[in-house]
C-alpha atoms as a printed R data frame, in Angstrom:
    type eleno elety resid chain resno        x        y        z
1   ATOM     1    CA   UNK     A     1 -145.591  -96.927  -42.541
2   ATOM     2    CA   UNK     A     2 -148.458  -98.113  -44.571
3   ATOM     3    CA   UNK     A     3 -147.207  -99.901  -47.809
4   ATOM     4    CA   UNK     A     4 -150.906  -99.508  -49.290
5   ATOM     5    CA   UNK     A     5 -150.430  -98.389  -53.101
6   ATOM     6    CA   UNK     A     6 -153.292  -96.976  -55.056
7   ATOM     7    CA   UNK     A     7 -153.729 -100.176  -58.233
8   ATOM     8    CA   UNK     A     8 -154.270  -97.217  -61.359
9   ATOM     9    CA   UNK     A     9 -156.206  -98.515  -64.233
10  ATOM    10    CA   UNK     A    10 -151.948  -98.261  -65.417
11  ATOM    11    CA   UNK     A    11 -150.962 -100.921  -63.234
12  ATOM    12    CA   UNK     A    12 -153.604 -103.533  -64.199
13  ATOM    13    CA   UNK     A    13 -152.666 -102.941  -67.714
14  ATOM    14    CA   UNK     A    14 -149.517 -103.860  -66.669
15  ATOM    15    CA   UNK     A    15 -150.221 -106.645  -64.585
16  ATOM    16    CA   UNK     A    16 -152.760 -108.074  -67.495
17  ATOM    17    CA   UNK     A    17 -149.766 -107.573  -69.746
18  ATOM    18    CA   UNK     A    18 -147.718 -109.804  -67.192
19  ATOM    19    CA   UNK     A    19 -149.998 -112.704  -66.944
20  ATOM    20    CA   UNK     A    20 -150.639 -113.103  -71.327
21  ATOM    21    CA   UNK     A    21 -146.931 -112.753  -71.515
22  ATOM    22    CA   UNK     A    22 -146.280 -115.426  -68.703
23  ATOM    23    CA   UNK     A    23 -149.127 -117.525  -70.148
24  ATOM    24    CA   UNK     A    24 -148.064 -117.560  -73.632
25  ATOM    25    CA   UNK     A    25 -144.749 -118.443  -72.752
26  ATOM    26    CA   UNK     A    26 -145.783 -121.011  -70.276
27  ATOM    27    CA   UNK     A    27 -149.087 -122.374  -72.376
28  ATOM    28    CA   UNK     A    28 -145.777 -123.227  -74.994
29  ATOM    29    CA   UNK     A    29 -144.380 -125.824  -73.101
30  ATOM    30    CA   UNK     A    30 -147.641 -127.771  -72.388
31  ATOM    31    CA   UNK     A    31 -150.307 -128.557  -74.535
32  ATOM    32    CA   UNK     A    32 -151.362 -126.572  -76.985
33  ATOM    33    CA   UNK     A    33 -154.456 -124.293  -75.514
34  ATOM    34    CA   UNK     A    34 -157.838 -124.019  -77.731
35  ATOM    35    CA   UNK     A    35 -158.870 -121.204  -79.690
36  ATOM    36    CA   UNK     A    36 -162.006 -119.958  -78.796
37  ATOM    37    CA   UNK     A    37 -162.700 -117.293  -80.616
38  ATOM    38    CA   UNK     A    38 -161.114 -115.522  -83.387
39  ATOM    39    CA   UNK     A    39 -161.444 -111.680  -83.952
40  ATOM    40    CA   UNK     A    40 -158.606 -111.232  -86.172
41  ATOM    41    CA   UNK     A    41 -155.911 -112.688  -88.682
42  ATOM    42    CA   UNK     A    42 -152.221 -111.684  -88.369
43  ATOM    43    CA   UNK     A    43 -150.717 -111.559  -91.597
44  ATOM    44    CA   UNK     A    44 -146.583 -111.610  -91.214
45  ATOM    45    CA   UNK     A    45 -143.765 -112.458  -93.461
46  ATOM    46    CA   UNK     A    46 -140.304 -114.564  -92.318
47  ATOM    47    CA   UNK     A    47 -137.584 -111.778  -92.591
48  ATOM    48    CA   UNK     A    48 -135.982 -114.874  -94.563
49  ATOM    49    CA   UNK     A    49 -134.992 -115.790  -98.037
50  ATOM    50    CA   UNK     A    50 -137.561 -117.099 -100.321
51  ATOM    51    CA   UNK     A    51 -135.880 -120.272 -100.594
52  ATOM    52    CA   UNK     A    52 -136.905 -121.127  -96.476
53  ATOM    53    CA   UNK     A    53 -139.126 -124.286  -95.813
54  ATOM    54    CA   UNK     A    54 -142.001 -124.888  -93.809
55  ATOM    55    CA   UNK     A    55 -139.982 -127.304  -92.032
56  ATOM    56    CA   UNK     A    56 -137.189 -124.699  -91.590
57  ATOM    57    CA   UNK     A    57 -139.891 -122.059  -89.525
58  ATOM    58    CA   UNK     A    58 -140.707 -124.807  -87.627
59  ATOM    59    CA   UNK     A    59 -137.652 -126.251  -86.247
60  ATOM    60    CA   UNK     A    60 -136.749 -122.844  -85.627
61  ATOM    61    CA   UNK     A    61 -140.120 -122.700  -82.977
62  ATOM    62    CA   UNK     A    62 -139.151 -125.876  -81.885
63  ATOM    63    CA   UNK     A    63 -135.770 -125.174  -80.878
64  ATOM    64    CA   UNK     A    64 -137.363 -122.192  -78.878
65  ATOM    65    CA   UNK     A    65 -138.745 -124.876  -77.165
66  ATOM    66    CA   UNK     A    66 -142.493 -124.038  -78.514
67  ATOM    67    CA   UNK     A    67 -144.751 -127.157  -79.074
68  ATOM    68    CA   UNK     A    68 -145.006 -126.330  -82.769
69  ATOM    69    CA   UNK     A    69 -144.598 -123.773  -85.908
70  ATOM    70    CA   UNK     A    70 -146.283 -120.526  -84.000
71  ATOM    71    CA   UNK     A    71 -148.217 -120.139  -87.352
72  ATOM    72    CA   UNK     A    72 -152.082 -121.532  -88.545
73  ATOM    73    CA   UNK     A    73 -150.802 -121.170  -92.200
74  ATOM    74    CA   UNK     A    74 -147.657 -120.648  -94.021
75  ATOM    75    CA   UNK     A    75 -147.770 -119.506  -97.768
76  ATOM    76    CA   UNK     A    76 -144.217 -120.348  -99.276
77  ATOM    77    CA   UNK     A    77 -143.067 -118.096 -102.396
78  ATOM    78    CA   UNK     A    78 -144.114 -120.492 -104.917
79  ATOM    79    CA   UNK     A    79 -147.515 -119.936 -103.589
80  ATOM    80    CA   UNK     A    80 -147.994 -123.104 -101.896
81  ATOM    81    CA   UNK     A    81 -150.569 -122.647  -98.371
82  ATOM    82    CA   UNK     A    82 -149.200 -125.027  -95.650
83  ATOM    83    CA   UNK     A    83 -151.337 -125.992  -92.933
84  ATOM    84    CA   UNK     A    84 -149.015 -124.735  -89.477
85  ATOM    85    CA   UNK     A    85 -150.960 -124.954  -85.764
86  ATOM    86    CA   UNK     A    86 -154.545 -126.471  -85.784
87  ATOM    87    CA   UNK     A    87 -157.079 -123.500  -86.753
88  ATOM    88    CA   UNK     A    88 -158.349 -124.783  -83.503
89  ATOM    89    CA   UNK     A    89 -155.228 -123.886  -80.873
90  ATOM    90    CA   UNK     A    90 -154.245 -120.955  -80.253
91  ATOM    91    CA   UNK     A    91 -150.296 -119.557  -81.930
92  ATOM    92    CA   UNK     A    92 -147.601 -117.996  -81.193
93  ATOM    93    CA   UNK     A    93 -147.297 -115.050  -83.815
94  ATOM    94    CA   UNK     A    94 -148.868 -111.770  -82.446
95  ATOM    95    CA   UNK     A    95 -148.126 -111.245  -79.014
96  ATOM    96    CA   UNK     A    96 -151.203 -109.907  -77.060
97  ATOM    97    CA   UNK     A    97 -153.434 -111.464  -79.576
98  ATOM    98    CA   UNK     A    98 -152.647 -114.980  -79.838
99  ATOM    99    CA   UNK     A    99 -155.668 -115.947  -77.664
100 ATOM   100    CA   UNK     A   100 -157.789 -114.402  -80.390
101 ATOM   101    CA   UNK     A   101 -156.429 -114.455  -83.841
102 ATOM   102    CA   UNK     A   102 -154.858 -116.636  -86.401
103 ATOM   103    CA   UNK     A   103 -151.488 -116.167  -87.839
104 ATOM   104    CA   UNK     A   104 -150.573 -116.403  -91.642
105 ATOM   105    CA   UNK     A   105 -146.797 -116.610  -92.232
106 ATOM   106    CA   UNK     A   106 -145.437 -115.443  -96.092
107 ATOM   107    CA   UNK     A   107 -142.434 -116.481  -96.641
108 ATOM   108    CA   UNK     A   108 -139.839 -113.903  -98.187
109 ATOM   109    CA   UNK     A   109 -138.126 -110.950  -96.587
110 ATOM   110    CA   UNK     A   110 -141.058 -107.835  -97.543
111 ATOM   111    CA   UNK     A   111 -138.676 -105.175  -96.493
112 ATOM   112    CA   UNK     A   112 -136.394 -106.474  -99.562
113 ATOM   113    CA   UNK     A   113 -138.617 -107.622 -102.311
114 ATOM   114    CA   UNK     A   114 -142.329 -108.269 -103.165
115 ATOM   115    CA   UNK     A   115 -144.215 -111.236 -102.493
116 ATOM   116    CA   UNK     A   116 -144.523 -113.488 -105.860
117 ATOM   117    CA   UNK     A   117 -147.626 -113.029 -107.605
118 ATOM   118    CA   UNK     A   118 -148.300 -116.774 -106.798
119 ATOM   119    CA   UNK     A   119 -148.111 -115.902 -103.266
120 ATOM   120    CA   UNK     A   120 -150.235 -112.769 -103.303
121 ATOM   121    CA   UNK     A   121 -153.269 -114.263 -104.974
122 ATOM   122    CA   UNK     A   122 -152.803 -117.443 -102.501
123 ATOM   123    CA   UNK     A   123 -152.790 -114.912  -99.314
124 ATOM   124    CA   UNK     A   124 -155.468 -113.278 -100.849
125 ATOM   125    CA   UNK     A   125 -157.514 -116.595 -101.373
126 ATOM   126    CA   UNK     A   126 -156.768 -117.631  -97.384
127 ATOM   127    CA   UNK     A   127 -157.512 -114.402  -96.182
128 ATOM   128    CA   UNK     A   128 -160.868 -114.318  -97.740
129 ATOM   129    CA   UNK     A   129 -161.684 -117.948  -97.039
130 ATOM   130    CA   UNK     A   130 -160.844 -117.186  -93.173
131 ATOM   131    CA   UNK     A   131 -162.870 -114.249  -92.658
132 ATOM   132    CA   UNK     A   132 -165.468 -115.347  -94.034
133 ATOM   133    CA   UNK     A   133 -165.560 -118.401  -91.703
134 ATOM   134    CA   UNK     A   134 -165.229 -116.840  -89.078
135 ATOM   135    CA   UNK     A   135 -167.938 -113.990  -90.017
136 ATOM   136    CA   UNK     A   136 -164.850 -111.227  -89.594
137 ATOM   137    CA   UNK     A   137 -165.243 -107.885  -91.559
138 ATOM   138    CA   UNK     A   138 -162.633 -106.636  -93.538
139 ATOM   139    CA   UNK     A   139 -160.909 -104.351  -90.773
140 ATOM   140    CA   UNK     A   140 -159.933 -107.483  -88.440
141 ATOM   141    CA   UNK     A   141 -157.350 -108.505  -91.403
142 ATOM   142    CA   UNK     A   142 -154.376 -107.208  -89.759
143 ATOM   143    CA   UNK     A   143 -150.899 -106.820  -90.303
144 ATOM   144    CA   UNK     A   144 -148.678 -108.081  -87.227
145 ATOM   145    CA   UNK     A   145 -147.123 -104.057  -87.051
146 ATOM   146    CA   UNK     A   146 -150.748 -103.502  -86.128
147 ATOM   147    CA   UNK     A   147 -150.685 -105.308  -82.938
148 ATOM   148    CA   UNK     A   148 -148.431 -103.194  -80.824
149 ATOM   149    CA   UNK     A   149 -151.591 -100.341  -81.328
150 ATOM   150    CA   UNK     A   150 -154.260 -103.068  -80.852
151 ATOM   151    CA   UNK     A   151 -152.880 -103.993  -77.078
152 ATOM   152    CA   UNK     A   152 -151.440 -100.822  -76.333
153 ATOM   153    CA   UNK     A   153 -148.034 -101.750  -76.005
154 ATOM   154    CA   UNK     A   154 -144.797  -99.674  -77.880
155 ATOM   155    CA   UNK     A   155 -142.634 -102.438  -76.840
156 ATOM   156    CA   UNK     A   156 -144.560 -104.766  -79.327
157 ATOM   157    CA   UNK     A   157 -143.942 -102.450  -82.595
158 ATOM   158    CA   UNK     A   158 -142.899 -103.773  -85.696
159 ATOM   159    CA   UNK     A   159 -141.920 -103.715  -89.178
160 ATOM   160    CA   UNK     A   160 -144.235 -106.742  -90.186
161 ATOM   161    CA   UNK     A   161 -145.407 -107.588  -92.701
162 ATOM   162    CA   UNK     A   162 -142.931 -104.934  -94.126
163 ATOM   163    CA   UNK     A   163 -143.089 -102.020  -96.593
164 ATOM   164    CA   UNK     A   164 -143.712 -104.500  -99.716
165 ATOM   165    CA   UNK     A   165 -146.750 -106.483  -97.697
166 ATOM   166    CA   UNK     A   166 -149.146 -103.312  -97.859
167 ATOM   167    CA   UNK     A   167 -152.402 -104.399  -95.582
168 ATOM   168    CA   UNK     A   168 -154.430 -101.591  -96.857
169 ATOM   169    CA   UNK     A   169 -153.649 -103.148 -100.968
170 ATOM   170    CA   UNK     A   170 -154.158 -106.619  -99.209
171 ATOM   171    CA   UNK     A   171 -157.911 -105.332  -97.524
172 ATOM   172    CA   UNK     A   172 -159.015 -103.878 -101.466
173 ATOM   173    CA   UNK     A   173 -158.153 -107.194 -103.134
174 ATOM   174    CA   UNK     A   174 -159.843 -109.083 -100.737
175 ATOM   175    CA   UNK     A   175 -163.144 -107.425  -99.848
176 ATOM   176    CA   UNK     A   176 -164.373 -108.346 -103.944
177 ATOM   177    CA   UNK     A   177 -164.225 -112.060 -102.575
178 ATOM   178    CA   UNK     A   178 -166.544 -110.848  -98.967
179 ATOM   179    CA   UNK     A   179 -168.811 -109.122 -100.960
180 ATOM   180    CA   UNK     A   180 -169.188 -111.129 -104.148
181 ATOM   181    CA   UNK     A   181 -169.048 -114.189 -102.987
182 ATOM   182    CA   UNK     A   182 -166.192 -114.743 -105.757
């Protein structure tokens, strides 16, 4: 019998799927991988209390045995931005589009309660300072629920940056600094 199987365009998404997974998890316990280019920003929030540290997130990564916080910025509720991962290596916060996007953590539970106004007008500030280094329009500010759509992949869905995080409101109060130059 001939064990020949026709590869459908199915099964390399699949098998494409296999290899970023595999990587990612793998590229975690050696060095940290560059970024080459960035085509999006992940905006997500901790599913914690407000009262959660920077150094809390991290240790959490760390005992997942990452090499670091899988964040590029962390905002906590007092409005405070946090440097996480080198802008220049590539995270572990959007599965299927680490290699290509950078990761802003807020920290609160957005299913619960609202982001502080602090916090909002500091996520609003780092949104607009990223995309406009890195020459992104307004549409490649993404919430992490977005990703499982981006790559195609149910199993990926989620709630983030939950109900209270609304990209769409985040998008209008941030285009005025693109287009302004505010």
């Amino acid at each position: 019998k001939s064990t020949n199987r026709r590869v459908t365009s199915t099964s390399k998404i699949i098998i494409r799927k296999i290899k970023v997974y595999c990587n990612e998890l793998l590229g975690e316990k050696k060095e940290m991988a560059e970024l080459k280019k960035v085509n999006f920003i992940v905006v997500h929030h901790s599913v914690t209390g407000i009262n959660t540290t920077f150094e809390q997130i991290r240790q959490m990564h760390l005992d997942k045995g990452w090499s670091d916080i899988g964040y590029h910025k962390v905002i906590d509720y007092n409005g405070n931005v946090l440097q996480g991962r080198k802008d220049s290596v590539i995270g572990a916060q959007a599965f299927g589009l680490n290699q290509e996007s950078l990761g802003i953590l807020c920290i609160g539970n957005f299913e619960e309660i609202l982001p502080s106004d602090k916090q909002y007008q500091a996520l609003i500030t780092v949104c607009a300072t990223l995309l406009k280094r890195y020459k992104l329009p307004i549409e490649k500010l993404i919430g992490h629920k977005e990703v499982a759509k981006l790559i195609n992949d149910p199993s990926a869905a989620t709630a983030c940056p939950g109900k209270n995080l609304s990209i769409s409101e985040l998008r209008k109060k941030v285009k005025p600094y693109l287009i302004g130059g505010k």
